[in-house]
TORMAR-173667 format. One record per residue (C-alpha): residue number from 1; residue in one letter; x, y, z. Coordinates in Angstrom, 3 decimals. Example, Ala and Ser with C-alpha at 12.3 -4.5 7.8 and 13.67 -1.06 7.14 Angstrom:
+-----+---------+----------+----------+----------+
: num : residuo :       xx :       yy :       zz :
+-----+---------+----------+----------+----------+
:   1 :       a :   12.300 :   -4.500 :    7.800 :
:   2 :       s :   13.670 :   -1.060 :    7.140 :
+-----+---------+----------+----------+----------+
//
This chain:
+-----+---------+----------+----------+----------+
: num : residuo :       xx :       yy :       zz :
+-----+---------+----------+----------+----------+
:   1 :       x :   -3.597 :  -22.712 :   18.434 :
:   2 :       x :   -3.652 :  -19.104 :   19.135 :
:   3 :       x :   -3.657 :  -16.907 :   16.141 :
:   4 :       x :   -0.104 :  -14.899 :   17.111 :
:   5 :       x :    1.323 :  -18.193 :   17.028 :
:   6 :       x :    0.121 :  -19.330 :   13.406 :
:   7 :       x :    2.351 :  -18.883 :   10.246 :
:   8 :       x :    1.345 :  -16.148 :    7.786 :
:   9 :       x :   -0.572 :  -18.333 :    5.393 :
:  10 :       x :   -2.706 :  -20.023 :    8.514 :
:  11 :       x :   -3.472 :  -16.195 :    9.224 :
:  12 :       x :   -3.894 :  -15.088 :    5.945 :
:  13 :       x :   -7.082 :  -17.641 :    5.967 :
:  14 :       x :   -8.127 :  -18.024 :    9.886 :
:  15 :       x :   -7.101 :  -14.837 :   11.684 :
:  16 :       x :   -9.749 :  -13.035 :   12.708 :
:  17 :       x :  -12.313 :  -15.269 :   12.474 :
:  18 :       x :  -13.011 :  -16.090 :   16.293 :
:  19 :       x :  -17.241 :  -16.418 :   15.920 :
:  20 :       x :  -18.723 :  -19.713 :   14.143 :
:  21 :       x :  -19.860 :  -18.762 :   10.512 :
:  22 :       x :  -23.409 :  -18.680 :   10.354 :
:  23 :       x :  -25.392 :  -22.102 :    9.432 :
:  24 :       x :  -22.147 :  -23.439 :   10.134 :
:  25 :       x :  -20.905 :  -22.028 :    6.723 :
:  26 :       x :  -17.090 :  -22.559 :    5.891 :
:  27 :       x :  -17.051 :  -19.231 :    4.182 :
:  28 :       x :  -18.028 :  -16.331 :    5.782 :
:  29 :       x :  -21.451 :  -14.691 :    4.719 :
:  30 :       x :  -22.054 :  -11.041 :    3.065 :
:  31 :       x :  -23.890 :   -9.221 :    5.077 :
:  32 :       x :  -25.566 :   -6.946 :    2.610 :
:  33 :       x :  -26.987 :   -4.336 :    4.776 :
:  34 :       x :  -27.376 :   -0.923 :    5.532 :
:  35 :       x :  -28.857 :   -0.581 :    8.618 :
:  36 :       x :  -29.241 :   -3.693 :   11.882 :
:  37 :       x :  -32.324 :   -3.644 :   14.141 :
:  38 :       x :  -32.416 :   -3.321 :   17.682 :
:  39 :       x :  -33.959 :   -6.062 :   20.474 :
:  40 :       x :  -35.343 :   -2.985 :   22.665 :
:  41 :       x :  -33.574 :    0.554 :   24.012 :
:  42 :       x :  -31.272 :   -1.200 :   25.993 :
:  43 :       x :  -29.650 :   -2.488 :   23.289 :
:  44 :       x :  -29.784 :    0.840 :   21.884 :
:  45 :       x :  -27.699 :    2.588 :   24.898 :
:  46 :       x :  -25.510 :   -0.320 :   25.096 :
:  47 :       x :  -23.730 :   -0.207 :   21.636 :
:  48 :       x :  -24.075 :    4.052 :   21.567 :
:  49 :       x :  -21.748 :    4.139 :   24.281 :
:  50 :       x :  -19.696 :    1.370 :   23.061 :
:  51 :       x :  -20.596 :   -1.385 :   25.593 :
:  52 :       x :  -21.203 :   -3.533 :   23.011 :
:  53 :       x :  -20.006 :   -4.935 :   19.563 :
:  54 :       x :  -23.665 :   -5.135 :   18.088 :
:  55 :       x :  -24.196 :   -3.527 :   14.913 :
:  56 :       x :  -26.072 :   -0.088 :   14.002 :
:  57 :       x :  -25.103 :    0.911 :   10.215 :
:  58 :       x :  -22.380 :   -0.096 :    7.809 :
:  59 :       x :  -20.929 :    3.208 :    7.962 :
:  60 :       x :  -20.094 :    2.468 :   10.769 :
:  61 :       x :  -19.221 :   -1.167 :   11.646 :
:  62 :       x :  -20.690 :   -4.720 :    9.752 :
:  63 :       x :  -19.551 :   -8.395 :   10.444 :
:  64 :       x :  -17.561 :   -8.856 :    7.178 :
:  65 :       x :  -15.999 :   -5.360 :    6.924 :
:  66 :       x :  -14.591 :   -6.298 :   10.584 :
:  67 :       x :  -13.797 :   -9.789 :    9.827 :
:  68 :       x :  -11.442 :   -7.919 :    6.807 :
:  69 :       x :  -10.190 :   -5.525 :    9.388 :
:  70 :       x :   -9.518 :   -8.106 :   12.110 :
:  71 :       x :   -7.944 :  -10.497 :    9.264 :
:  72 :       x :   -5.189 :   -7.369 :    8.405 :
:  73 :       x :   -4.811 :   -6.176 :   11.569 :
:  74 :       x :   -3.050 :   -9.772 :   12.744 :
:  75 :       x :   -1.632 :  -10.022 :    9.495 :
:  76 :       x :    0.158 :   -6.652 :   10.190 :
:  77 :       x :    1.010 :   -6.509 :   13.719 :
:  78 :       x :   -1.572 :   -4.127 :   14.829 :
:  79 :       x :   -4.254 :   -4.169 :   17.247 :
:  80 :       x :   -7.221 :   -2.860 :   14.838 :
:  81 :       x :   -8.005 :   -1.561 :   11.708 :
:  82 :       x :  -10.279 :    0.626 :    9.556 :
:  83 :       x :  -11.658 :   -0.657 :    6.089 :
:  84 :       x :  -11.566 :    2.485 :    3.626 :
:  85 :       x :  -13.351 :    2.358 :    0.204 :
:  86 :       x :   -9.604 :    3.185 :   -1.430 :
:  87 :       x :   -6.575 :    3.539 :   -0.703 :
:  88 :       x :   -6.469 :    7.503 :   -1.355 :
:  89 :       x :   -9.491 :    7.071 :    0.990 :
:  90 :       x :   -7.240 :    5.478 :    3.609 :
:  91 :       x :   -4.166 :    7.750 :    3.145 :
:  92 :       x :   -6.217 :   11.285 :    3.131 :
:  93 :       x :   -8.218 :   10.429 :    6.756 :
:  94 :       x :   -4.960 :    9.200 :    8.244 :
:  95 :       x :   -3.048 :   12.334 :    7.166 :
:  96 :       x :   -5.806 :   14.612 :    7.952 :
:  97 :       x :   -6.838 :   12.702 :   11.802 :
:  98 :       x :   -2.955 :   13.969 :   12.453 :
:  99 :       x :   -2.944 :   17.274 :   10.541 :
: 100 :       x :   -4.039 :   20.756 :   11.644 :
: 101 :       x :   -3.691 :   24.275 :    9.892 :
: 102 :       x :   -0.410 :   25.568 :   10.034 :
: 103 :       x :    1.076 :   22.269 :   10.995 :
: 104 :       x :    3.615 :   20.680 :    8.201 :
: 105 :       x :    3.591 :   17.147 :    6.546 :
: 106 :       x :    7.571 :   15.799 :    5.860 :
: 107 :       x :    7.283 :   13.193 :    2.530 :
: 108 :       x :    9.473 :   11.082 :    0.666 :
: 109 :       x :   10.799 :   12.856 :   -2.596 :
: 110 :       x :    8.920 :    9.845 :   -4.469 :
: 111 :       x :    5.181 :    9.421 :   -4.366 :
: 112 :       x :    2.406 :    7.478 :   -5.797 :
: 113 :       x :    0.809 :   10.309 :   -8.071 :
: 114 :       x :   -2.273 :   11.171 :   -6.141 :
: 115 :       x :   -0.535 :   10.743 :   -2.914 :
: 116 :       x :    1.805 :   13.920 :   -4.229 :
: 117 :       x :   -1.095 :   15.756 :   -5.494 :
: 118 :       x :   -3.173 :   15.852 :   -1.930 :
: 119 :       x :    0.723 :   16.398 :   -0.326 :
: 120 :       x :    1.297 :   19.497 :   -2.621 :
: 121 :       x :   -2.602 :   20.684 :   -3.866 :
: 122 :       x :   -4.921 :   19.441 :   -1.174 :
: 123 :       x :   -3.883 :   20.092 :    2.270 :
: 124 :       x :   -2.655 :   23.409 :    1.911 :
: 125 :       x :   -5.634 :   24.759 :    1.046 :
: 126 :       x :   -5.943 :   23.796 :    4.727 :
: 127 :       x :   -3.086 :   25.904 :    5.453 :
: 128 :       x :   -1.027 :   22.923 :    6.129 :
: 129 :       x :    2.655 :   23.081 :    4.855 :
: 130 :       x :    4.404 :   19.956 :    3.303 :
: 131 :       x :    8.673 :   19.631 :    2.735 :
: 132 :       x :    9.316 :   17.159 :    0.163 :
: 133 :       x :   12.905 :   15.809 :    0.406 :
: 134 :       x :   15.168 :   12.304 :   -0.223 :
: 135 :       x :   14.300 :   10.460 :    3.415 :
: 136 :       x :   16.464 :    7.583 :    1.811 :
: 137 :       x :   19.540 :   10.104 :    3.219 :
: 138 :       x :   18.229 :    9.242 :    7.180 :
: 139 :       x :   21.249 :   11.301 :    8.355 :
: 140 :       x :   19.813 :   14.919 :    7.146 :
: 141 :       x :   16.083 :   14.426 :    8.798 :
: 142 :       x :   16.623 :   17.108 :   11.454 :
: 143 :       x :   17.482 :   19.590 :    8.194 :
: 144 :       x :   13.958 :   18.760 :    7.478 :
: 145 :       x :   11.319 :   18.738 :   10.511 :
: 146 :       x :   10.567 :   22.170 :   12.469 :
: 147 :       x :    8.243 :   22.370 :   15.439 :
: 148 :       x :    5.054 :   22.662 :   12.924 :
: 149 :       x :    5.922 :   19.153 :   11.333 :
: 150 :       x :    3.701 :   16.566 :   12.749 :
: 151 :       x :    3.979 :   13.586 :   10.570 :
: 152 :       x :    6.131 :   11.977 :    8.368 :
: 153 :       x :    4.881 :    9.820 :    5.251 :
: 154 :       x :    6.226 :    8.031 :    3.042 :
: 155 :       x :    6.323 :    4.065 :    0.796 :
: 156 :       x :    9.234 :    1.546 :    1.138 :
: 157 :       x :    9.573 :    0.516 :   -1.431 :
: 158 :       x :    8.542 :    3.625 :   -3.508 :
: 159 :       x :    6.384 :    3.935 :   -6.450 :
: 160 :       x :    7.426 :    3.653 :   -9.113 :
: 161 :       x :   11.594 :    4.047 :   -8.791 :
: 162 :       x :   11.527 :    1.451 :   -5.644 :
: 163 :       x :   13.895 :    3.541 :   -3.430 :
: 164 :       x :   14.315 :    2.276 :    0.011 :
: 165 :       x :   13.704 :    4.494 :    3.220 :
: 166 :       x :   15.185 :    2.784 :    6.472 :
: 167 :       x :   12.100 :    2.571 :    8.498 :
: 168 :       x :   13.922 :    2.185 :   12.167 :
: 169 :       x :   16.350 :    5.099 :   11.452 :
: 170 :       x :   12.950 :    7.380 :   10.467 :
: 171 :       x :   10.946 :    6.565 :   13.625 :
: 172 :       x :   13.676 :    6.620 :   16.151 :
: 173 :       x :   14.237 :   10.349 :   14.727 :
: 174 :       x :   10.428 :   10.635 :   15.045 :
: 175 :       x :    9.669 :    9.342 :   18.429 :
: 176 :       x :   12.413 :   11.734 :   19.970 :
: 177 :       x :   10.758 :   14.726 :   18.082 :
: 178 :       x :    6.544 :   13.549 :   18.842 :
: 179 :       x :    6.707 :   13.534 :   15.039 :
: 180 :       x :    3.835 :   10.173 :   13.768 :
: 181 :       x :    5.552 :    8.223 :   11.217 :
: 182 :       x :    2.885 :    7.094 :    8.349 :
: 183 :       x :    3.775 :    4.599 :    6.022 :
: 184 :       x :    2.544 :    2.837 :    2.496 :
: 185 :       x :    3.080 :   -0.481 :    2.405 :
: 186 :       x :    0.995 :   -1.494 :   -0.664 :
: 187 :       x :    4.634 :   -2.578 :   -2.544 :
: 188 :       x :    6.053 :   -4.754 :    0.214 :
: 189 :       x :    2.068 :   -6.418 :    1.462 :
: 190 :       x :    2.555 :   -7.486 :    5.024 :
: 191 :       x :    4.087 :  -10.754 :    4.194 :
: 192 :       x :    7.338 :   -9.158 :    2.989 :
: 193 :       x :    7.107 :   -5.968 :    5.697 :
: 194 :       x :    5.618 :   -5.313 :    8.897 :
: 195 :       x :    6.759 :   -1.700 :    9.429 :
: 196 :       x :    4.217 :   -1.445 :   13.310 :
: 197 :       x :    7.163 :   -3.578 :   14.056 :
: 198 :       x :   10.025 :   -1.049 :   13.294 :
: 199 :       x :    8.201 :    1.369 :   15.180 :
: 200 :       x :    5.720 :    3.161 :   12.340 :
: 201 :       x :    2.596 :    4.619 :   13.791 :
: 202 :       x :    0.091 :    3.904 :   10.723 :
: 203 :       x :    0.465 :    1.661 :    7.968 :
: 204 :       x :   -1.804 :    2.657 :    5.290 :
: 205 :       x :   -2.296 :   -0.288 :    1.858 :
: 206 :       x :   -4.363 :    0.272 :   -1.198 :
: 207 :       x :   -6.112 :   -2.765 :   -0.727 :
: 208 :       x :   -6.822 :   -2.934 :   -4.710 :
: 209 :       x :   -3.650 :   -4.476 :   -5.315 :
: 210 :       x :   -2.002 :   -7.418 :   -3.839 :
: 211 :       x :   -4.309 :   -7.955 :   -0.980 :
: 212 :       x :   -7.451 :   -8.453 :   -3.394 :
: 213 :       x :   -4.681 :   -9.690 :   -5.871 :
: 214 :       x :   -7.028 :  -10.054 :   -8.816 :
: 215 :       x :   -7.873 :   -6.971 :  -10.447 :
: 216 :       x :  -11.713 :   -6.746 :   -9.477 :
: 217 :       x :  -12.282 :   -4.669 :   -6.463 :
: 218 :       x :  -10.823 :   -1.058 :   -5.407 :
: 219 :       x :  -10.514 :   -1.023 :   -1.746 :
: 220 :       x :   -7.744 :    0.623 :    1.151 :
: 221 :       x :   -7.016 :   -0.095 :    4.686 :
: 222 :       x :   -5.461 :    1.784 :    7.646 :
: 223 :       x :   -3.872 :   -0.171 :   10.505 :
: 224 :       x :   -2.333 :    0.397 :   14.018 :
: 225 :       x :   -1.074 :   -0.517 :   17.366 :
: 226 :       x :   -3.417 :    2.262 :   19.130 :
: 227 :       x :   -6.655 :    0.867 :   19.492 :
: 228 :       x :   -7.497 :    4.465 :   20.293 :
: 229 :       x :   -6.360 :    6.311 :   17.721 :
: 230 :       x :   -8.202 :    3.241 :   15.408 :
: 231 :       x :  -11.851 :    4.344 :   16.973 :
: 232 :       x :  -11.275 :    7.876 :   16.514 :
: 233 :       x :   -9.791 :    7.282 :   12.617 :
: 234 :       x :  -13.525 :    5.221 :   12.125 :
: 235 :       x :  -15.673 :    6.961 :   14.150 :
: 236 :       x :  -14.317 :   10.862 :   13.678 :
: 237 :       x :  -12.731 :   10.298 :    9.897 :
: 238 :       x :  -13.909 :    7.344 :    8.145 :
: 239 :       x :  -17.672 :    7.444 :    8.973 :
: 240 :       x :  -17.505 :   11.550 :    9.032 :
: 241 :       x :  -16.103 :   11.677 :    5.269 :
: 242 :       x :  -17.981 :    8.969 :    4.318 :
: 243 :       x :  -15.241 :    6.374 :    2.791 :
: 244 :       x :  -16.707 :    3.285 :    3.493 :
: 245 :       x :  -16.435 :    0.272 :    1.830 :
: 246 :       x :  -19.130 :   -1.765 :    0.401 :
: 247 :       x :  -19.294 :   -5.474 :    2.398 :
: 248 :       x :  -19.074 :   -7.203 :   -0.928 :
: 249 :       x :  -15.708 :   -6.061 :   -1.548 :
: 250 :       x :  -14.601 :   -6.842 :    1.964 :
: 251 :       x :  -16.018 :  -10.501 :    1.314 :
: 252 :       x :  -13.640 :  -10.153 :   -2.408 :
: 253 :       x :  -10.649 :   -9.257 :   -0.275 :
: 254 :       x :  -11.077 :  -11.680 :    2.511 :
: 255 :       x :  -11.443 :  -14.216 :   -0.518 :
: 256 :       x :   -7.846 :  -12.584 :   -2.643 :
: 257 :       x :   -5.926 :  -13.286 :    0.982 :
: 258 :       x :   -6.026 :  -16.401 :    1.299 :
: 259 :       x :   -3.592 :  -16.849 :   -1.394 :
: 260 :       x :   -1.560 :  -14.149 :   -0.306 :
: 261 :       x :    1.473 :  -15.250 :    0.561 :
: 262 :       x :    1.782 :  -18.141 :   -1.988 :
: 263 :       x :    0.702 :  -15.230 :   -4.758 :
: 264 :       x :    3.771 :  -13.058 :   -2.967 :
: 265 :       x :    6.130 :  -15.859 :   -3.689 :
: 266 :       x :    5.235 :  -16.624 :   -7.250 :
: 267 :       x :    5.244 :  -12.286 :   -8.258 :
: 268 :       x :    8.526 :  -12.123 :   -6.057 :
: 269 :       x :   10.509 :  -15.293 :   -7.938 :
: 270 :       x :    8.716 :  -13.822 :  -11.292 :
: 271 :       x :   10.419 :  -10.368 :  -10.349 :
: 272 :       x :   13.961 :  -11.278 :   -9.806 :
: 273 :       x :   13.804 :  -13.075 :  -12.900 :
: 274 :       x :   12.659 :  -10.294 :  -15.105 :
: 275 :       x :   14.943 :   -8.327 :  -12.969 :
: 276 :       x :   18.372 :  -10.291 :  -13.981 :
: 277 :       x :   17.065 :  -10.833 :  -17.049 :
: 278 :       x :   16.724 :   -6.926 :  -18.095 :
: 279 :       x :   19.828 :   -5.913 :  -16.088 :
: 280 :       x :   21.593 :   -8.129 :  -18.942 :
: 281 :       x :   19.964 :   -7.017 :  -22.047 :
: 282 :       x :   21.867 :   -5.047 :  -24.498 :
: 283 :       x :   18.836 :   -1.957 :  -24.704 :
: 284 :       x :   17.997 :   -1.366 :  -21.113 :
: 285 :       x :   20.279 :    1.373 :  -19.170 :
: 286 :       x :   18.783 :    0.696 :  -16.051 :
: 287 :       x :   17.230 :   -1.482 :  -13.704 :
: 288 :       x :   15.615 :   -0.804 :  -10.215 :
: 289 :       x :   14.773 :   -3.451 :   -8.103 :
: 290 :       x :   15.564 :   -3.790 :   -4.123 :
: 291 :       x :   16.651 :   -7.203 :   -4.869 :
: 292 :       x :   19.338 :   -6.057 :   -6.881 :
: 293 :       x :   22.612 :   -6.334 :   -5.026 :
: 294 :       x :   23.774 :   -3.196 :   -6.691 :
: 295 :       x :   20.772 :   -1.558 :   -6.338 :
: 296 :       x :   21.219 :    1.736 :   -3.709 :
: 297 :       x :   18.536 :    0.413 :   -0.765 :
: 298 :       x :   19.683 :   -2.982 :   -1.345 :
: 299 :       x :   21.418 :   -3.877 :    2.430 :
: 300 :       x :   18.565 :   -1.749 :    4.211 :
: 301 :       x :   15.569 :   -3.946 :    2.075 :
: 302 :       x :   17.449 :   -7.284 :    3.189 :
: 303 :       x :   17.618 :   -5.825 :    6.554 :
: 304 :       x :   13.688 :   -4.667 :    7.044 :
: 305 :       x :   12.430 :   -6.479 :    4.238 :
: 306 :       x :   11.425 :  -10.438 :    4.335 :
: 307 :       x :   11.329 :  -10.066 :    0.380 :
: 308 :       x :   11.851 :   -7.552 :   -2.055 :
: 309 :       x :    8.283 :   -7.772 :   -3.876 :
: 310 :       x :    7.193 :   -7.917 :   -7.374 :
: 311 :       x :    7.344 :   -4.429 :   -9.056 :
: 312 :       x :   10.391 :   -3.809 :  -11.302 :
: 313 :       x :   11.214 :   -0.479 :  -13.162 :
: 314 :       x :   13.558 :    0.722 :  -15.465 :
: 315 :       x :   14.730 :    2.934 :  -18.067 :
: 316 :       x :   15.209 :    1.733 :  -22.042 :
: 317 :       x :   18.279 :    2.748 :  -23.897 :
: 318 :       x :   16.529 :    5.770 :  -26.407 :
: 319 :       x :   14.693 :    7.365 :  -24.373 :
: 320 :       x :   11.059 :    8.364 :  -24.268 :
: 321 :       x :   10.018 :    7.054 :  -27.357 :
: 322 :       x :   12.127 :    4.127 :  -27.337 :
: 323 :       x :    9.974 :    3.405 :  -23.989 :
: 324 :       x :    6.953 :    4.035 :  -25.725 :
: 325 :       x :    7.462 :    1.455 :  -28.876 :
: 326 :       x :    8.241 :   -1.282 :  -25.950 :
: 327 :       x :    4.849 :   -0.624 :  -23.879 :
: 328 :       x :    3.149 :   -0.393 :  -27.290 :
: 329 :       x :    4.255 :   -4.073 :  -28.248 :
: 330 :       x :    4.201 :   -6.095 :  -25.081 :
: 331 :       x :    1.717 :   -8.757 :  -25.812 :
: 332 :       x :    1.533 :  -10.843 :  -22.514 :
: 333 :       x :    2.096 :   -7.733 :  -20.184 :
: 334 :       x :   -1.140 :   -5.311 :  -20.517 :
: 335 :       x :   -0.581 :   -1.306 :  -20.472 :
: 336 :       x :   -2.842 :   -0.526 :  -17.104 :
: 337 :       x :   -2.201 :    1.449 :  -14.477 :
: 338 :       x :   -2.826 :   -0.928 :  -11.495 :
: 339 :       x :   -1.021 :   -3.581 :   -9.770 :
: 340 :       x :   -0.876 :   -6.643 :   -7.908 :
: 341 :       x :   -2.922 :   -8.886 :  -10.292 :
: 342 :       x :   -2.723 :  -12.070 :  -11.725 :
: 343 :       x :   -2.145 :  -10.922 :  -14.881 :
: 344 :       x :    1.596 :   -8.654 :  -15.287 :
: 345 :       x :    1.204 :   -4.828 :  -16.543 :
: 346 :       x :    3.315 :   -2.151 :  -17.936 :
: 347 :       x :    2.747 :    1.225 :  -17.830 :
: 348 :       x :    4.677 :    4.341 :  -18.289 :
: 349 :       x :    4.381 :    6.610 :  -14.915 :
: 350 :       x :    5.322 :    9.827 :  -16.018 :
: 351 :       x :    2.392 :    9.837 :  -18.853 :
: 352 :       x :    0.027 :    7.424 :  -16.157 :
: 353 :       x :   -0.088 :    7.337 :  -12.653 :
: 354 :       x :    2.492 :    9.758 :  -11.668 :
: 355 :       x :    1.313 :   12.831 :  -14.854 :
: 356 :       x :    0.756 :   15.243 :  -11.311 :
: 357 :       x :    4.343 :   15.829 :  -11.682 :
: 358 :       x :    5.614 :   18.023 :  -14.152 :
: 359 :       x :    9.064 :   17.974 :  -15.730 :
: 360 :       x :   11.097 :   19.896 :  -13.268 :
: 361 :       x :    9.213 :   17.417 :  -10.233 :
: 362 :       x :    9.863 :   14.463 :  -12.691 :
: 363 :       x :   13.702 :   14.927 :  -12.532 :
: 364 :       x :   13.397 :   16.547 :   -8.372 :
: 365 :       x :   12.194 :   13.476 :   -7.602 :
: 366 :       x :   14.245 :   10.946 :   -9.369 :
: 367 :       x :   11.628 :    9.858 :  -12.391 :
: 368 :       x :   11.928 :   10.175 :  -15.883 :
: 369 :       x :    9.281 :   10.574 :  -18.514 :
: 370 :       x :   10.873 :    7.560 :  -20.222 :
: 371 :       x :   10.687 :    5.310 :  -16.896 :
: 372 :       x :    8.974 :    1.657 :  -17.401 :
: 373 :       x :    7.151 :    0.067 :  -14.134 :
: 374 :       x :    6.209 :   -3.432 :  -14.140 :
: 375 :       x :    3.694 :   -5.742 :  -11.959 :
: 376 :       x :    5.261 :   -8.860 :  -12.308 :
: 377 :       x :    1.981 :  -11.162 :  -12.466 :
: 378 :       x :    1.748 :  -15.144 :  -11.841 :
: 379 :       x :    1.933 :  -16.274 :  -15.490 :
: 380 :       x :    4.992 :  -18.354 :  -16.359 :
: 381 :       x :    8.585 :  -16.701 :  -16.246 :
: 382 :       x :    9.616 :  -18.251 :  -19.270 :
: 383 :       x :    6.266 :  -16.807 :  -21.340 :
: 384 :       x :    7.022 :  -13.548 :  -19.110 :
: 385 :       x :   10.874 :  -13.319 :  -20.364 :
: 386 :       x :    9.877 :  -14.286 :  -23.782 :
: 387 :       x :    7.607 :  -11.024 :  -23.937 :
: 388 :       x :    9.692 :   -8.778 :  -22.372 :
: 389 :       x :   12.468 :   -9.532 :  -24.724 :
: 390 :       x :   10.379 :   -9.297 :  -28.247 :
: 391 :       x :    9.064 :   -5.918 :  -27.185 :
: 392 :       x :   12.797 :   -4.916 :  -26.548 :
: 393 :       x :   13.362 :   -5.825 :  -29.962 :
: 394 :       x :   10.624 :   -2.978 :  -30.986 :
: 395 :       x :   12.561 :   -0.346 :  -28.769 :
+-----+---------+----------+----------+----------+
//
């Protein structure tokens, strides 16, 4: 069977994987190496000029770190890959491979936290501009872009307020304008949204979460339909800067996907759950969650989406402090900042993973300093209700 024809979950174990395991092992091995020898010179000139797949350093290329990057690369629609040591590895090259001084970066009014800081701190001490604005409102784009804006990035579903940006609308207005569209799709994974198929240019994951799904590796990814552009993000960016990750962690991540989409059904059914279940409760003024029929991206999630994914935020009636006593007394739910585990978290993003904004940004961007995110995890929605609703009682 060829791989394009297999079901995600037959990918999410097999793609990738076209050479025989060494020793005829079912798992693939680690190959914990820094360096591969050579047969004789030949060799040598063959894989310099790329006229072969042999090996040379790990910076560069090693068998696990490309069975990972062939494995997402199928799973996403793309032709190839690059294997970053983070995500914030992963996002930075792609941003600066398409970047240049005075050019201009358009981004989603929402960010993850250090996304926003390299956005607004970072790259213009390259001289390169950035215009932060709502991309959910598709129709005012051309208000936005001038001839120095090269890219536009953003996450659909955003972190941590879960607004929806149509992801057709964006790149047809791209393609017309030789704008690249980047996109996050750490939130959504690639079993509920392959955005190379609507037309994005890069999709970008912090690997850390749902793809290694179990809290014990810290790993990004890049991926794309130019095979091109892929070489010159590994060869010019990755191995240049230096992200690379370690094979062991590819080996953890090839490991955390084959579970992938049965983990993304579990934290999705989990999520609407907790989801109706807060929307109903007497102290909470707010819920955000695509799946949400009321919610504002709701018809363009069902439309691009194959699933709405397993983060939920929302706002407590009382404010920040109210907010505060809840996170304080969850007992299943753990205050961390990650997500995508097994286990579900809580945080508070304005004090955690988003504390680059300040207050004036915090209310800009649609976030409040009372806002509570949740990573629905796999433990059992009654237990998960049950926990949710005694540390309401505290708020």
């Amino acid at each position: 069977m060829s791989n394009n024809k297999m079901k995600f979950d037959t990918q999410s174990i097999h793609a990738g994987g076209e050479h025989k395991n060494p020793e005829n092992a079912l798992n693939p091995p680690i190959f914990l190496t820094s360096t591969f020898a050579f047969e004789n010179t030949d060799k040598v000139d063959a894989v310099m000029n790329f006229e072969s797949d042999d090996y040379v350093y790990t910076r560069g290329n090693n068998p696990t770190l490309r069975l990972f990057e062939n494995r997402m690369a199928e799973l996403e629609s793309g032709s190839g890959a690059v294997a970053f040591a983070s995500g914030m590895a992963a996002i930075s090259s792609v941003l600066f491979s398409y970047l240049r001084p005075g050019n201009k970066v358009l981004v989603h009014k929402t960010l993850y936290g250090s996304s926003y800081n390299v956005v607004t701190k970072v790259l213009p001490k390259y001289n390169i501009g950035h215009t932060i604005a709502d991309l959910a409102d598709t129709e005012r784009l051309s208000e936005w872009v001038d001839e120095q804006t090269r890219v536009i990035y953003f996450e659909t579903p955003s972190n941590p307020n879960l607004s929806i940006v149509d992801i057709k609308k964006v790149c047809e207005f791209a393609r017309s304008r030789g704008i690249k569209v980047v996109i996050d799709n750490t939130f959504a994974t690639p079993y509920f949204q392959r955005p190379l198929e609507l037309g994005v240019d890069v999709v970008v994951h912090s690997a850390t979460k749902y793809i290694g799904g179990h809290g014990d590796v810290v790993a990004g990814v890049a991926v794309s339909k130019d095979s091109d552009y892929i070489t010159s993000l590994k060869f010019d960016y990755m191995c240049e800067f230096g992200g690379v990750r370690s094979p062991f962690n590819a080996w953890l991540l090839l490991r955390g996907m084959k579970t992938l989409g049965l983990r993304m059904r579990q934290h999705e059914s989990n999520a609407i759950a907790a989801a109706q279940f807060l929307q109903g409760h007497a102290k909470v003024a707010e819920v955000f969650y695509p799946g949400l029929k009321d919610f504002p991206g709701h018809e363009v999630a069902r439309a691009q989406m194959d699933g709405f994914g397993a983060i939920v935020s929302f706002e407590v009636k009382g404010g920040l402090e109210a907010a505060k006593r809840v996170v304080n007394n969850t007992r299943l739910f753990k205050l961390a900042v990650s997500l995508g585990d097994c286990e579900s978290l809580v945080q508070l993003p304005a004090a955690m993973t988003h504390r680059g904004y300040d207050q004036e940004s915090l209310k800009q961007f649609g976030l409040s300093a009372g806002m509570i995110r949740l990573s629905l995890g796999l433990e059992h929605i009654d237990d998960i209700l049950a926990d949710l609703d005694q540390a309401l009682a505290q708020a």
